[in-house]
C-alpha positions, 0 to 999 in steps of 0.5 A, a space after each residue: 500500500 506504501 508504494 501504492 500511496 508513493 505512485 499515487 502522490 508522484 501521479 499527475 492532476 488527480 485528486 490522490 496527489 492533489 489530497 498528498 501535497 495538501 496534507 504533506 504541506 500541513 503534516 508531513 511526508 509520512 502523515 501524507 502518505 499514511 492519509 493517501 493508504 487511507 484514500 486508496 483504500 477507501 476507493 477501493 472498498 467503495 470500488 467493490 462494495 458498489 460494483 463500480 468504476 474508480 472516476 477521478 475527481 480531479 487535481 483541481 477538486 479542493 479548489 473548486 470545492 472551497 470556491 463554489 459560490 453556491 457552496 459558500 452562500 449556504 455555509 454563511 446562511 446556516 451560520 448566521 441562522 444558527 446565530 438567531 438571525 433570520 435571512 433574507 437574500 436578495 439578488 
């Protein structure tokens, strides 16, 4: 699994080695590769649980997680709510 997780983080725009260097650059090389084993194997367990096709969610996929629009508004919305606010948005 070890090289396995090496292969995946030396790989180029996917979200296996996009995921490494996002954690090697908070924790370290050996927490990186410990998180990569983790997202190998829960592909896999998804992969033959569900009797499906791996699909690659792509190099650029906390990027365009952490910047969609969408995504934010609700995020702010549900903590000013949970704050005792009532909102109302208006375009």
């Amino acid at each position: 699994m070890t090289e396995a997780a090496h292969a995946a983080a030396r790989s180029k725009n996917t979200y296996l080695a996009s995921h490494h260097a996002q954690v090697r650059g908070r924790r370290g090389i050996l927490k990186a590769i410990g998180a990569t084993r983790h997202d190998i194997l829960i592909a896999y367990w998804h992969i033959i649980a569900n009797n499906t096709v791996y699909q690659d969610l792509g190099g650029d996929w906390h990027a365009r997680r952490r910047r969609d629009p969408e995504r934010r508004r609700k995020n702010l919305v549900g903590e000013l709510e949970k704050l005792g606010y009532t909102v109302t948005l208006a375009a």
